[in-house]
C-alpha positions as CSV (number, residue, x, y, z in Angstrom):
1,X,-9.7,-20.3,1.3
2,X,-6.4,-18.6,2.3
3,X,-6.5,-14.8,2.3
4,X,-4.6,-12.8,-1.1
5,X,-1.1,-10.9,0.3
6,X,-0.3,-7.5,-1.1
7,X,2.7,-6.1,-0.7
8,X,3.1,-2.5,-0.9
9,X,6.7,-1.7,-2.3
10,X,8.8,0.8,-4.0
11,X,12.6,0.7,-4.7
12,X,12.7,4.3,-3.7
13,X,12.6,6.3,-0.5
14,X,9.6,8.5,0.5
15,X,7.0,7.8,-2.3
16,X,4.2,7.3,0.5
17,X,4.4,3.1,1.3
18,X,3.5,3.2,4.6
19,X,0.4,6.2,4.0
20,X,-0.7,4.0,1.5
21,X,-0.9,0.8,3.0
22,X,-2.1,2.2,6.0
23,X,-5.0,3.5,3.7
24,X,-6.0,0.6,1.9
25,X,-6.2,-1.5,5.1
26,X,-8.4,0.3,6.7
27,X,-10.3,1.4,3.5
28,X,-10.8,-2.6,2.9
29,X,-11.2,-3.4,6.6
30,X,-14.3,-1.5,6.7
31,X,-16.2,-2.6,4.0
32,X,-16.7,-6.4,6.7
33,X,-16.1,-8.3,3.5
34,X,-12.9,-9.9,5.6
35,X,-10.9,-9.3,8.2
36,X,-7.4,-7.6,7.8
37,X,-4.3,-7.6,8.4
38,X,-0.8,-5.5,8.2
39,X,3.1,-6.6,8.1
40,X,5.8,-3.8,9.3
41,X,9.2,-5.5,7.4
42,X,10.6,-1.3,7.2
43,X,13.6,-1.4,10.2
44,X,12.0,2.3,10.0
45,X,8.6,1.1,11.9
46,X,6.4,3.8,10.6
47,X,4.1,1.7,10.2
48,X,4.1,0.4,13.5
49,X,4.6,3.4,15.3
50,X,1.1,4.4,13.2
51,X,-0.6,1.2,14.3
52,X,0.2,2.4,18.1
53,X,-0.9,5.5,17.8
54,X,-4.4,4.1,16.7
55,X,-4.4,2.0,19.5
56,X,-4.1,5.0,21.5
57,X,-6.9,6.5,20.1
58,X,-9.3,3.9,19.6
59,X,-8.8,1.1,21.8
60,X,-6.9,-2.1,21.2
61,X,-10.5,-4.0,19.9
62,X,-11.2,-0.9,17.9
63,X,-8.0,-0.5,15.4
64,X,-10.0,-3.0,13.0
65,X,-6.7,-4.9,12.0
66,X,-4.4,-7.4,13.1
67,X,-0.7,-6.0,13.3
68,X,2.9,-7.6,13.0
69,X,6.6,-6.6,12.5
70,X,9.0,-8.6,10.8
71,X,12.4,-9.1,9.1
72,X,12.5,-9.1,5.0
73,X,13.5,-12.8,5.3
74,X,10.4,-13.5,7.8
75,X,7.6,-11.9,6.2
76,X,7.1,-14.5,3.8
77,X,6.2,-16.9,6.7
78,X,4.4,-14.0,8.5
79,X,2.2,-13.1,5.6
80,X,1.2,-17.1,4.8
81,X,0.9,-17.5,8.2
82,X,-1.9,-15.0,8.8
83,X,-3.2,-15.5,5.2
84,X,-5.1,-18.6,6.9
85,X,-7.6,-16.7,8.4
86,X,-7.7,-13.1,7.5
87,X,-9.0,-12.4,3.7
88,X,-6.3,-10.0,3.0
89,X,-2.4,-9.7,4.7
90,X,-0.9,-6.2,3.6
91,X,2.9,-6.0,4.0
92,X,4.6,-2.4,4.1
93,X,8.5,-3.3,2.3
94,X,11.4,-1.1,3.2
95,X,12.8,1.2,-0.3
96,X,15.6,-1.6,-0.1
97,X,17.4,-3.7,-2.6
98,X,15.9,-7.2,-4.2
99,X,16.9,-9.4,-1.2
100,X,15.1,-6.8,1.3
101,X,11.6,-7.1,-0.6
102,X,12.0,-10.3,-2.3
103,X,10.5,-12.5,0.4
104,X,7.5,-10.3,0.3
105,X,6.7,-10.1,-3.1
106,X,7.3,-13.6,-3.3
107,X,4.7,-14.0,-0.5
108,X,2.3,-11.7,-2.6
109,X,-0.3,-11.6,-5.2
110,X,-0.6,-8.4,-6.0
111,X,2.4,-5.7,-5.5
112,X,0.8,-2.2,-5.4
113,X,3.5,0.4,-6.3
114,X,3.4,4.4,-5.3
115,X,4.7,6.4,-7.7
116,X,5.3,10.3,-7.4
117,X,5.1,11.9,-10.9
118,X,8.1,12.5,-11.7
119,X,10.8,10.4,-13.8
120,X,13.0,10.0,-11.4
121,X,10.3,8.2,-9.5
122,X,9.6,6.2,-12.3
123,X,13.1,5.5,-13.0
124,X,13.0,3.8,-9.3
125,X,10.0,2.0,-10.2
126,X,11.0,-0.2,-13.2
127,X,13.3,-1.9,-9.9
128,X,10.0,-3.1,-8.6
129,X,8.3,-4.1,-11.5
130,X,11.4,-6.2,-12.7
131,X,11.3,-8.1,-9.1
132,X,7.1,-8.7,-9.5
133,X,8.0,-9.7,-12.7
134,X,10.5,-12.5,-11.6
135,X,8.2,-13.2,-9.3
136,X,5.7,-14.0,-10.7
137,X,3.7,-11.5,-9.3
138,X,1.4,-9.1,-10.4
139,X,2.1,-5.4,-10.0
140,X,0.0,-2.4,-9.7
141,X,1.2,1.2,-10.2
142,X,-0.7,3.7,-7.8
143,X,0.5,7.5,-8.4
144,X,0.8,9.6,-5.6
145,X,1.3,12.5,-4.0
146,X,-0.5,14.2,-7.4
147,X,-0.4,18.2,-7.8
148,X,-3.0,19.7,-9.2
149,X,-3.2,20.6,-12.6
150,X,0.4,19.3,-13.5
151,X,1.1,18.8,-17.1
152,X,4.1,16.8,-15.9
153,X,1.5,14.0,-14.4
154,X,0.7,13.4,-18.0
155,X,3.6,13.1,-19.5
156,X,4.2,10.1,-16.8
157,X,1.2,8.5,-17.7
158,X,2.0,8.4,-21.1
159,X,5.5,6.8,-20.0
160,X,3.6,4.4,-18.1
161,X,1.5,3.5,-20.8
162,X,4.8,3.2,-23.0
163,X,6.9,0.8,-20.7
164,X,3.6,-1.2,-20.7
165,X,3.1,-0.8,-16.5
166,X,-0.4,-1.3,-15.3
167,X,-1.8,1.7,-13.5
168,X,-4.7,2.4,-11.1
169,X,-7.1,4.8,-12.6
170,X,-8.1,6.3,-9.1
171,X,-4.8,8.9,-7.7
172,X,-4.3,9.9,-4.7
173,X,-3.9,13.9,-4.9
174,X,-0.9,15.6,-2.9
175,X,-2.7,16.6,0.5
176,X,-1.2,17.2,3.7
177,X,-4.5,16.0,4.8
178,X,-3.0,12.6,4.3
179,X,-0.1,12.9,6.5
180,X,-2.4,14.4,9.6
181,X,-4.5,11.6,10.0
182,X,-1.4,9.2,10.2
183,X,-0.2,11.3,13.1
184,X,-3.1,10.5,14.7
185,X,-3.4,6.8,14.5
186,X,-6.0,7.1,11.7
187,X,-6.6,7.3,8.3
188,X,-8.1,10.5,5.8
189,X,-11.6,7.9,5.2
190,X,-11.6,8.5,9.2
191,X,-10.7,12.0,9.8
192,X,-12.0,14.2,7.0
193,X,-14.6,11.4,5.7
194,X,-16.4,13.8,3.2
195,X,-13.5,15.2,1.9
196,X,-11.6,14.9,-1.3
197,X,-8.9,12.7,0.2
198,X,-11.3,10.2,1.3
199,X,-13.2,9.9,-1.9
200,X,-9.7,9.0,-3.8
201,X,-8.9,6.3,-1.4
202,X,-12.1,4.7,-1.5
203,X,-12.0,4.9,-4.8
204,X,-8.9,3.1,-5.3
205,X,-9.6,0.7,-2.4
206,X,-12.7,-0.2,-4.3
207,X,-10.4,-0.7,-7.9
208,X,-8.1,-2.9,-5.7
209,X,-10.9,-5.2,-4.3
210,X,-11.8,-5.7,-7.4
211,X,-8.9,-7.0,-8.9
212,X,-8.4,-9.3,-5.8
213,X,-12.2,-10.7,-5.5
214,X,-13.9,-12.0,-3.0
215,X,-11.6,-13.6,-0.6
Protein backbone atom coordinates (compact mmCIF):
# COMPACT_ATOMS: atom_id res chain seq x y z
CA UNK A 1 0.00 0.00 0.00
CA UNK A 2 1.35 3.51 -0.88
CA UNK A 3 2.11 5.73 2.01
CA UNK A 4 -0.75 8.87 3.01
CA UNK A 5 0.98 12.58 2.16
CA UNK A 6 0.42 15.36 4.49
CA UNK A 7 1.01 18.58 3.66
CA UNK A 8 1.65 21.08 6.21
CA UNK A 9 0.44 24.58 4.88
CA UNK A 10 -0.74 27.98 5.84
CA UNK A 11 -1.53 30.98 3.52
CA UNK A 12 0.27 33.13 6.10
CA UNK A 13 3.81 33.80 7.19
CA UNK A 14 5.30 32.64 10.48
CA UNK A 15 2.53 30.55 12.04
CA UNK A 16 5.16 27.64 12.84
CA UNK A 17 5.01 25.21 9.38
CA UNK A 18 8.26 24.15 9.40
CA UNK A 19 8.37 23.53 13.65
CA UNK A 20 5.39 21.61 13.11
CA UNK A 21 6.24 19.40 10.55
CA UNK A 22 9.44 18.89 11.81
CA UNK A 23 7.50 17.65 14.98
CA UNK A 24 5.13 15.33 13.70
CA UNK A 25 7.82 13.59 11.61
CA UNK A 26 9.81 12.69 14.05
CA UNK A 27 6.90 12.24 16.71
CA UNK A 28 5.40 9.56 13.95
CA UNK A 29 8.84 8.24 12.93
CA UNK A 30 9.43 6.98 16.29
CA UNK A 31 6.56 5.13 17.04
CA UNK A 32 8.41 2.15 13.96
CA UNK A 33 4.82 1.89 12.73
CA UNK A 34 6.55 3.16 9.15
CA UNK A 35 9.19 4.76 7.96
CA UNK A 36 9.09 8.66 7.19
CA UNK A 37 9.66 11.00 5.17
CA UNK A 38 9.90 15.06 4.69
CA UNK A 39 9.52 17.46 1.46
CA UNK A 40 11.31 21.17 1.79
CA UNK A 41 9.03 23.02 -1.30
CA UNK A 42 9.75 26.69 1.11
CA UNK A 43 12.61 28.62 -1.36
CA UNK A 44 13.23 29.60 2.54
CA UNK A 45 14.89 25.96 3.32
CA UNK A 46 14.20 26.02 6.95
CA UNK A 47 13.39 22.97 6.91
CA UNK A 48 16.27 21.75 5.31
CA UNK A 49 18.69 23.73 6.99
CA UNK A 50 16.96 21.85 10.23
CA UNK A 51 17.33 18.45 8.68
CA UNK A 52 21.26 19.35 8.39
CA UNK A 53 21.63 20.34 11.50
CA UNK A 54 20.30 16.87 12.74
CA UNK A 55 22.61 15.25 10.70
CA UNK A 56 25.16 17.02 12.42
CA UNK A 57 24.18 15.94 15.55
CA UNK A 58 23.13 12.55 15.06
CA UNK A 59 24.72 10.97 12.27
CA UNK A 60 23.41 10.58 8.73
CA UNK A 61 21.79 6.79 9.73
CA UNK A 62 20.49 8.33 12.87
CA UNK A 63 18.04 11.45 11.61
CA UNK A 64 15.16 8.69 11.35
CA UNK A 65 13.81 10.24 8.09
CA UNK A 66 14.27 10.48 4.57
CA UNK A 67 14.75 14.20 3.30
CA UNK A 68 14.11 16.11 -0.11
CA UNK A 69 13.77 19.65 -1.49
CA UNK A 70 11.62 20.65 -4.13
CA UNK A 71 9.82 23.22 -6.28
CA UNK A 72 5.90 23.82 -5.65
CA UNK A 73 5.31 22.34 -9.21
CA UNK A 74 7.66 19.12 -8.28
CA UNK A 75 6.46 18.11 -5.02
CA UNK A 76 3.60 16.42 -6.30
CA UNK A 77 5.89 13.96 -8.15
CA UNK A 78 8.31 14.05 -5.17
CA UNK A 79 5.69 13.17 -2.54
CA UNK A 80 4.03 10.10 -4.86
CA UNK A 81 7.21 9.19 -5.60
CA UNK A 82 8.44 8.45 -2.11
CA UNK A 83 4.77 7.52 -1.00
CA UNK A 84 5.77 3.94 -2.56
CA UNK A 85 7.70 2.94 0.11
CA UNK A 86 7.65 5.11 3.18
CA UNK A 87 4.09 4.97 5.16
CA UNK A 88 3.89 8.65 5.45
CA UNK A 89 5.59 11.73 3.08
CA UNK A 90 5.30 15.17 5.00
CA UNK A 91 5.69 18.25 2.79
CA UNK A 92 6.56 21.72 4.49
CA UNK A 93 4.53 24.46 1.76
CA UNK A 94 5.87 27.94 1.54
CA UNK A 95 2.92 30.85 3.03
CA UNK A 96 2.52 31.36 -0.91
CA UNK A 97 -0.47 31.86 -3.17
CA UNK A 98 -2.73 28.75 -4.62
CA UNK A 99 -0.32 27.91 -7.49
CA UNK A 100 2.70 27.69 -4.78
CA UNK A 101 0.78 24.98 -2.59
CA UNK A 102 -1.56 23.61 -4.95
CA UNK A 103 0.64 20.75 -6.25
CA UNK A 104 1.08 19.71 -2.70
CA UNK A 105 -2.17 19.66 -1.43
CA UNK A 106 -3.18 18.05 -4.53
CA UNK A 107 -0.50 15.38 -3.63
CA UNK A 108 -2.07 15.16 -0.05
CA UNK A 109 -4.54 13.45 2.07
CA UNK A 110 -4.56 15.26 4.84
CA UNK A 111 -3.53 19.18 5.04
CA UNK A 112 -2.63 19.98 8.68
CA UNK A 113 -2.97 23.81 9.19
CA UNK A 114 -1.14 26.01 12.13
CA UNK A 115 -3.05 28.54 13.35
CA UNK A 116 -1.97 31.26 15.93
CA UNK A 117 -5.05 32.49 17.88
CA UNK A 118 -5.69 35.35 16.67
CA UNK A 119 -8.18 36.54 13.75
CA UNK A 120 -6.01 37.70 11.68
CA UNK A 121 -4.46 34.26 11.53
CA UNK A 122 -7.66 32.90 10.99
CA UNK A 123 -8.55 35.27 8.42
CA UNK A 124 -5.31 33.71 6.50
CA UNK A 125 -6.57 30.42 7.16
CA UNK A 126 -9.96 30.22 5.36
CA UNK A 127 -7.10 30.64 1.99
CA UNK A 128 -6.08 27.17 2.89
CA UNK A 129 -9.09 25.53 3.67
CA UNK A 130 -10.75 26.91 0.38
CA UNK A 131 -7.69 25.24 -1.66
CA UNK A 132 -8.11 21.60 0.55
CA UNK A 133 -11.51 22.13 -0.25
CA UNK A 134 -11.06 22.27 -4.04
CA UNK A 135 -8.92 19.73 -3.63
CA UNK A 136 -10.49 17.54 -2.47
CA UNK A 137 -8.57 17.24 0.43
CA UNK A 138 -9.04 17.00 3.91
CA UNK A 139 -7.90 19.67 6.26
CA UNK A 140 -6.92 19.76 9.78
CA UNK A 141 -6.58 22.98 11.87
CA UNK A 142 -3.66 22.67 14.59
CA UNK A 143 -3.49 25.94 16.92
CA UNK A 144 -0.35 27.05 17.79
CA UNK A 145 1.89 29.08 19.46
CA UNK A 146 -1.00 29.04 22.46
CA UNK A 147 -0.51 31.57 25.60
CA UNK A 148 -1.60 30.54 28.55
CA UNK A 149 -4.67 31.42 30.00
CA UNK A 150 -5.89 33.58 26.92
CA UNK A 151 -9.52 34.26 26.73
CA UNK A 152 -8.83 35.28 23.15
CA UNK A 153 -7.97 31.36 22.35
CA UNK A 154 -11.58 30.82 23.04
CA UNK A 155 -13.08 33.16 21.27
CA UNK A 156 -11.16 31.51 18.04
CA UNK A 157 -12.32 28.27 18.81
CA UNK A 158 -15.69 29.31 18.89
CA UNK A 159 -15.00 30.94 15.34
CA UNK A 160 -13.67 27.74 14.27
CA UNK A 161 -16.49 25.94 15.42
CA UNK A 162 -18.74 28.56 13.51
CA UNK A 163 -16.96 28.54 10.01
CA UNK A 164 -17.37 24.71 10.48
CA UNK A 165 -13.24 24.07 10.37
CA UNK A 166 -12.14 20.82 11.87
CA UNK A 167 -9.67 21.30 14.64
CA UNK A 168 -7.14 19.08 16.59
CA UNK A 169 -8.08 18.82 20.13
CA UNK A 170 -4.39 18.55 21.30
CA UNK A 171 -2.42 22.51 21.02
CA UNK A 172 0.69 23.11 21.02
CA UNK A 173 1.40 25.82 23.86
CA UNK A 174 3.67 29.01 23.00
CA UNK A 175 7.19 27.73 24.24
CA UNK A 176 10.42 28.89 23.22
CA UNK A 177 11.32 25.42 24.07
CA UNK A 178 10.03 24.64 20.64
CA UNK A 179 12.26 26.86 18.70
CA UNK A 180 15.63 25.55 20.73
CA UNK A 181 15.43 22.17 19.79
CA UNK A 182 15.06 23.13 16.00
CA UNK A 183 18.33 24.99 16.38
CA UNK A 184 19.71 22.01 17.22
CA UNK A 185 18.72 19.57 14.57
CA UNK A 186 16.06 18.00 16.98
CA UNK A 187 12.88 18.13 18.02
CA UNK A 188 11.16 19.14 21.93
CA UNK A 189 10.02 14.93 22.13
CA UNK A 190 14.01 14.77 21.90
CA UNK A 191 15.35 17.52 23.93
CA UNK A 192 13.15 18.11 26.88
CA UNK A 193 11.25 14.57 26.62
CA UNK A 194 9.35 14.91 29.94
CA UNK A 195 8.35 18.18 29.50
CA UNK A 196 5.17 19.94 28.69
CA UNK A 197 6.15 20.50 25.09
CA UNK A 198 6.67 16.96 24.43
CA UNK A 199 3.46 15.74 25.90
CA UNK A 200 1.48 18.21 23.46
CA UNK A 201 3.16 16.91 20.45
CA UNK A 202 2.73 13.44 21.16
CA UNK A 203 -0.46 14.03 21.85
CA UNK A 204 -1.31 15.55 18.67
CA UNK A 205 0.98 13.15 16.69
CA UNK A 206 -1.09 10.39 18.23
CA UNK A 207 -4.67 12.36 17.13
CA UNK A 208 -3.01 12.54 13.65
CA UNK A 209 -2.14 8.82 13.32
CA UNK A 210 -5.26 8.20 14.02
CA UNK A 211 -7.05 9.95 11.55
CA UNK A 212 -4.54 8.53 8.89
CA UNK A 213 -4.50 4.67 10.09
CA UNK A 214 -2.35 2.21 9.65
CA UNK A 215 -0.31 2.74 6.64
Amino acid sequence: MSGLVLSVSQQKGGSGKTTLAAHIAVALARTGAYPVAIIDVDPQGSLGTWYEAREDALGEAGTGLTFRTSSGWGARREARSLARDHGLVIIDTPPKTDSDVKPAIEAAGLVVIPVQPTQVDLWATGQTVDIARREGTDALLVLNRVPPRAALTQDVLDEIEALGYPVASARLGNRTAFAASMGTGRTIIETDPRGKGAEETLRLAEEIAALIGPR
